[in-house]
C-alpha positions in Angstrom: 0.0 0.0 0.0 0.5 3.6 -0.4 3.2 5.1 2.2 1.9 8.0 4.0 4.4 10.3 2.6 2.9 9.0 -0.7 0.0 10.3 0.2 1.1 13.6 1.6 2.7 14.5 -1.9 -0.7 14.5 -3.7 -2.7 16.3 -1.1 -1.6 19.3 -2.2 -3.9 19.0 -5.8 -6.4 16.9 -3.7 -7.1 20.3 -1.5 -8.5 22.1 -4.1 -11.3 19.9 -4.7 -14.8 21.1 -3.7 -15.9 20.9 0.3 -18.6 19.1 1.4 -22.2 20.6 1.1 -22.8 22.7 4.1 -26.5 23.0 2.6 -28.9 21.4 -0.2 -31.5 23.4 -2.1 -33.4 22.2 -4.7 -33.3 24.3 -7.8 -34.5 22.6 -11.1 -38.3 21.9 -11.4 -39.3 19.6 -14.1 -39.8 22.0 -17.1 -35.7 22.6 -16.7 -35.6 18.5 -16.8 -37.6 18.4 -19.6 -35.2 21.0 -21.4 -32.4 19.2 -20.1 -33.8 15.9 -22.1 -34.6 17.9 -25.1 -30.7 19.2 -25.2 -29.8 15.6 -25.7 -31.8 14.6 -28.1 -29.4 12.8 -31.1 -27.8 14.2 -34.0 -30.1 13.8 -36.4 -32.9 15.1 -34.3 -31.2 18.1 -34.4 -31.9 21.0 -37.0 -29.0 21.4 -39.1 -27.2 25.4 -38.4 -26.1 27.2 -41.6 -23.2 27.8 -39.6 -22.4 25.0 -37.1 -20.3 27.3 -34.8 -22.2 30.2 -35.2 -21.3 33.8 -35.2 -20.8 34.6 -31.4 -18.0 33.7 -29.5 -18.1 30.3 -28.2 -16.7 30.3 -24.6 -16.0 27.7 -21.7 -15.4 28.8 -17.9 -12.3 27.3 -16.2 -13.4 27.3 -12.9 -10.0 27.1 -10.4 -10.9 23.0 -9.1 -9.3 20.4 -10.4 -12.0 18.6 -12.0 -13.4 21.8 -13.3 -10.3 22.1 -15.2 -10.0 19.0 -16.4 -13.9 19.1 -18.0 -13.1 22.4 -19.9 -10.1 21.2 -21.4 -11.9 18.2 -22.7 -14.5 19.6 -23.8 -12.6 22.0 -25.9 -10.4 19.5 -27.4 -13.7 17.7 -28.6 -15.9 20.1 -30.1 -12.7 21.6 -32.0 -11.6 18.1 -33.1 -15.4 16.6 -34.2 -17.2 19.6 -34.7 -14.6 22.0 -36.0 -15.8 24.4 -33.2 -12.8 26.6 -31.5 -14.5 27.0 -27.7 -11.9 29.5 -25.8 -11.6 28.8 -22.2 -11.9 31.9 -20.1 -11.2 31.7 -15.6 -14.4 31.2 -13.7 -15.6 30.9 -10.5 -19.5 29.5 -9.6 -20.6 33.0 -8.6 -19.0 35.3 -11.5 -19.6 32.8 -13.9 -23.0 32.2 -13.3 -23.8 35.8 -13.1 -21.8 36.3 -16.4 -24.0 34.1 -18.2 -27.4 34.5 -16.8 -27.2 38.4 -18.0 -24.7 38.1 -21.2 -25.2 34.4 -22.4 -21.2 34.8 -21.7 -19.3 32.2 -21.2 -21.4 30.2 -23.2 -21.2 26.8 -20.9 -20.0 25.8 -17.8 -19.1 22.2 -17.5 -19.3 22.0 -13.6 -21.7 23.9 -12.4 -22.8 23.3 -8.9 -26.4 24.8 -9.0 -26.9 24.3 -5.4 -24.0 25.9 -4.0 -25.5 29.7 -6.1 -29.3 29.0 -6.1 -30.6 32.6 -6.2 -28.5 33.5 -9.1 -28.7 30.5 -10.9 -32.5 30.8 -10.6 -31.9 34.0 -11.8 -30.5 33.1 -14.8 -33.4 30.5 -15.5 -36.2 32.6 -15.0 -34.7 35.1 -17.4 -34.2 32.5 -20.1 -30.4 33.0 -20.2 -29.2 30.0 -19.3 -30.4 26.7 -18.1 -29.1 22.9 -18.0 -27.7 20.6 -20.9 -27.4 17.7 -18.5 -25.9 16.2 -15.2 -22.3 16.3 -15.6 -22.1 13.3 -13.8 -23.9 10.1 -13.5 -24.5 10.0 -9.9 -26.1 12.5 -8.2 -24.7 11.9 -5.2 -20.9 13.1 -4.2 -20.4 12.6 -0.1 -20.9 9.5 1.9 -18.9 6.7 4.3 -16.2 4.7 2.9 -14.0 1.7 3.9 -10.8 0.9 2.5 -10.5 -2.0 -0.8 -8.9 -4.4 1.8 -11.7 -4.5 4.4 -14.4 -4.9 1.5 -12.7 -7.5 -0.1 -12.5 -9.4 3.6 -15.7 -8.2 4.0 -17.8 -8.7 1.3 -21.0 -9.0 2.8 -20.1 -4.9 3.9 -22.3 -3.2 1.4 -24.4 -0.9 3.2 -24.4 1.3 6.5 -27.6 -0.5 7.9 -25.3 -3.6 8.0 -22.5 -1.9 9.9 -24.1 -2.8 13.3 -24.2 -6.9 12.4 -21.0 -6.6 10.9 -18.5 -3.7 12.4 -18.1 -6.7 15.8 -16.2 -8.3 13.5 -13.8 -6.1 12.0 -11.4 -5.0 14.7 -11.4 -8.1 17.6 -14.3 -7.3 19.1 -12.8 -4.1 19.8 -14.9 -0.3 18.3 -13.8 0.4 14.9 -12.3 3.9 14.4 -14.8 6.3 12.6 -13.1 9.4 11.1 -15.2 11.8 10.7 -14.6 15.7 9.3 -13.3 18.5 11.4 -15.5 19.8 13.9 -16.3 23.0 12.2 -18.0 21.1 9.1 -21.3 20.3 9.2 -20.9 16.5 8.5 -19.3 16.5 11.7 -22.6 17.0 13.8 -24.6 14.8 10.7 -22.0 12.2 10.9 -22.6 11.7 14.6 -26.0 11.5 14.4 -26.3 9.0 11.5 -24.2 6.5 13.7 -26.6 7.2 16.5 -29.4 6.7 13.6 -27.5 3.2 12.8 -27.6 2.5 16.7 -23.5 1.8 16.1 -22.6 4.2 18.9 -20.8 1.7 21.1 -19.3 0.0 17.8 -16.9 3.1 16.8 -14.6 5.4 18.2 -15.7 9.0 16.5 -12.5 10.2 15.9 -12.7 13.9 14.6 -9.8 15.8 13.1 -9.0 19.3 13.7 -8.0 19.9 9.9 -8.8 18.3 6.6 -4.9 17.4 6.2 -4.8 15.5 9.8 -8.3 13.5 8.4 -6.4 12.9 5.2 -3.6 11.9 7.3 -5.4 9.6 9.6 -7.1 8.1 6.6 -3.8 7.5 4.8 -2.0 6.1 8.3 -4.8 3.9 8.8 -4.5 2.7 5.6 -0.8 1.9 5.8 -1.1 0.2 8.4 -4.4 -2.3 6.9 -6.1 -1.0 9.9 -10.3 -1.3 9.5 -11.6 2.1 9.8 -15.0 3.3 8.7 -14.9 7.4 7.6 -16.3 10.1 5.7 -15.5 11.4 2.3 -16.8 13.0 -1.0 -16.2 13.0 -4.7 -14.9 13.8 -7.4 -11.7 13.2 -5.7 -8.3 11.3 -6.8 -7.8 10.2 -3.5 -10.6 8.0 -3.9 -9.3 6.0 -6.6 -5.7 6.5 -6.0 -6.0 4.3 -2.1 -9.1 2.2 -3.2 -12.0 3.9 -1.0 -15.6 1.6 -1.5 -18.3 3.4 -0.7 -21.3 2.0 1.3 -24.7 2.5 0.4 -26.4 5.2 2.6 -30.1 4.1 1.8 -32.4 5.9 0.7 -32.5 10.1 1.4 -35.0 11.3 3.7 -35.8 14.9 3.5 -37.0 15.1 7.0 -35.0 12.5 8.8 -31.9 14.2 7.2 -33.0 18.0 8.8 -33.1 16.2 12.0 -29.5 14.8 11.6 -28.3 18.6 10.6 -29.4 19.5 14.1 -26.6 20.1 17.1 -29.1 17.8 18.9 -31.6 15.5 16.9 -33.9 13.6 19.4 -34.4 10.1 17.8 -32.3 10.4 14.6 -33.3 8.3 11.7 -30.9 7.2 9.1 -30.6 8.4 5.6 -28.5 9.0 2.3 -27.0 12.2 2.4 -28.6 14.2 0.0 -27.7 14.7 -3.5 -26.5 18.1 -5.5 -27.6 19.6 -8.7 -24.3 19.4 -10.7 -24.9 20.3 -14.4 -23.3 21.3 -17.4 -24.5 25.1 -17.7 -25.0 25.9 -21.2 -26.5 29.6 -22.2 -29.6 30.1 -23.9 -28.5 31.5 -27.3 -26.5 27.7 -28.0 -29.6 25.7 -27.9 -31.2 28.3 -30.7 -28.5 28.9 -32.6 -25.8 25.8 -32.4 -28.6 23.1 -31.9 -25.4 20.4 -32.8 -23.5 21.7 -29.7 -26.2 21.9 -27.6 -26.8 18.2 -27.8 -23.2 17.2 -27.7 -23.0 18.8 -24.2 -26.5 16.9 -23.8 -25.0 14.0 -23.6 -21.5 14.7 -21.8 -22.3 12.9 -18.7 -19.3 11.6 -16.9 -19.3 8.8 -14.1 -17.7 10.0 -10.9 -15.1 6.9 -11.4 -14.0 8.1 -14.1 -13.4 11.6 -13.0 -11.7 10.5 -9.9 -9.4 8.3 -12.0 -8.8 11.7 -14.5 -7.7 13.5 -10.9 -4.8 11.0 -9.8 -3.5 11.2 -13.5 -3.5 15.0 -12.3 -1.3 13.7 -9.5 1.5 12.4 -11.7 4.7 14.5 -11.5 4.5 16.7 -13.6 0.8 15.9 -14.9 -1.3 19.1 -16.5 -5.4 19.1 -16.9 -4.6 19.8 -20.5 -2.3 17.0 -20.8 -4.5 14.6 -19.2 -7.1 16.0 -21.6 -5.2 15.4 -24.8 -4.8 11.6 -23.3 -8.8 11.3 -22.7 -9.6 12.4 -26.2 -6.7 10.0 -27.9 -7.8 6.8 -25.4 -11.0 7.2 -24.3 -13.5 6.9 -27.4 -15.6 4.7 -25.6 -16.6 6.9 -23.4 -16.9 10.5 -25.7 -18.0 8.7 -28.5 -22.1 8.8 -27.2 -21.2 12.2 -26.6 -20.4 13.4 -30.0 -23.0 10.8 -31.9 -20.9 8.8 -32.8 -21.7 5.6 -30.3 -25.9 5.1 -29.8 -26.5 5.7 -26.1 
């Protein structure tokens, strides 16, 4: 296994990934769903444009995360290579970018767009028609959970979800409470964390162990994996880390709207379990490219991306050496399989 000065060296790129959700608003109704589906409709559903890139300038938002960075340098490779479509890839941040668009239809998408972190200006840009959702950038919809290491699900197989920790977690360490690392204390998983093992009645099971920092829970994580120590803990994707050490998620169940405002409390009286909620993550495309570039509007209808193969794309980006525009130029030479539904040229 990986050393923990290993792991060290590629925390430094695995800190600028997104924080976990300190809140969840929902923000697309189903008329933006429906526009979403109508985006990826196929090719040859698609009205044919006199002039396939248009006339406007045809701009992507970097935003300053990894994965972010890695989606716009894709998706600018692609549309230049199969559509013959120069997109030019300005910096972007959620707030600025989203702003941008919703009142200029500039930048013309945004691959990563986390609706739910900016709901009142993204709703903004809905309601005045600027802007709305191609499709999810990714498969799953939901990005935080708890995780074991590879080596205690492969001894474990029959581990699969949190309501079979409390049949299972006695025999994992000896008999002895399994350490649980949670997220520093001023995170709110760190209070919903607590409660959901109080929810999965495996309070005298674990040992809540809660860092003061995200690099002593990294730290803790990669010393407990070092040492093929069981440990149960929290994490969230898109993240390298994830597929770099071999974290397997468990499943969380089903969400529960109300059981999970309870579990958000400081004190929850009779916490229920439930998934953590999921996040509206979507590529952002303005208005003016689904009536004018109908072709490119539907490739970025169907650029959805599972969350393993984004985390596998961010410990490329952990190589010495390794660029987001390297790793891009790799994607687009290897990885047909997985762009070829996106630009019609696999059915989906």
């Amino acid at each position: 296994m990986a050393s923990v000065s290993a792991w060290l060296r590629g925390l430094a790129l695995a800190c600028l990934l997104a924080q976990p959700a300190l809140a969840q608003i929902t923000v697309l109704d189903e008329a933006q769903d429906d526009a979403a589906a109508e985006a990826a409709a196929p090719l040859a559903d698609a009205p044919v444009a006199t002039a396939p890139c248009g006339t406007q300038p045809l701009t992507i938002a970097r935003m300053g995360w990894p994965s972010a960075e890695l989606l716009a340098e894709i998706h600018t490779r692609l549309v230049l290579q199969q559509f013959g479509c120069t997109l030019q890839i300005t910096p972007g941040d959620l707030t600025a970018s989203v702003t941008s668009m919703g009142s200029t239809g500039q930048p013309a998408v945004i691959p990563e767009m986390w609706a739910t972190r900016v709901p009142e200006l993204w709703n903004a840009g809905i309601e005045a028609q600027m802007l709305r959702p191609a499709a999810p950038t990714y498969v799953e919809p939901s990005f935080e959970g708890w995780f074991v290491p590879d080596f205690v699900a492969e001894a474990h197989p029959e581990l699969i979800t949190a309501a079979g920790l409390a049949e299972i977690l006695p025999t994992l360490n000896e008999g002895e409470r399994v350490r649980f690392i949670s997220c520093p204390p001023d995170w709110a998983c760190a209070i919903i964390n607590r409660n959901l093992i109080a929810a999965h009645g495996i309070a005298d099971q674990v040992e809540i162990v809660g860092p003061a920092t995200r690099f002593e829970m990294d730290t803790l994580i990669a010393q407990a994996i070092s040492g093929q120590d069981p440990v149960l803990f929290y994490y969230w994707q898109p993240n390298g880390i994830i597929a770099q050490f071999g974290f397997v998620p468990l499943d969380m169940g089903l969400y529960s709207e109300e059981a999970f405002a309870c579990l958000a409390e400081t004190i929850c009286s009779g916490p229920q379990p439930s998934a953590f909620p999921s996040e509206v993550v979507v590529v952002a495309v303005a208005e003016w490219v689904f009536a004018e570039l109908p072709s490119i509007a539907g490739y970025f209808g169907r650029a959805v991306l599972p969350l393993t193969e984004m985390n596998a794309l961010l410990t490329q980006l952990t190589e010495p050496g390794a660029t987001a525009a390297a790793i891009a130029e790799r994607f687009v030479a290897e990885r047909q399989d997985l762009w070829g539904e996106w630009v019609g040229l696999v059915a989906p």
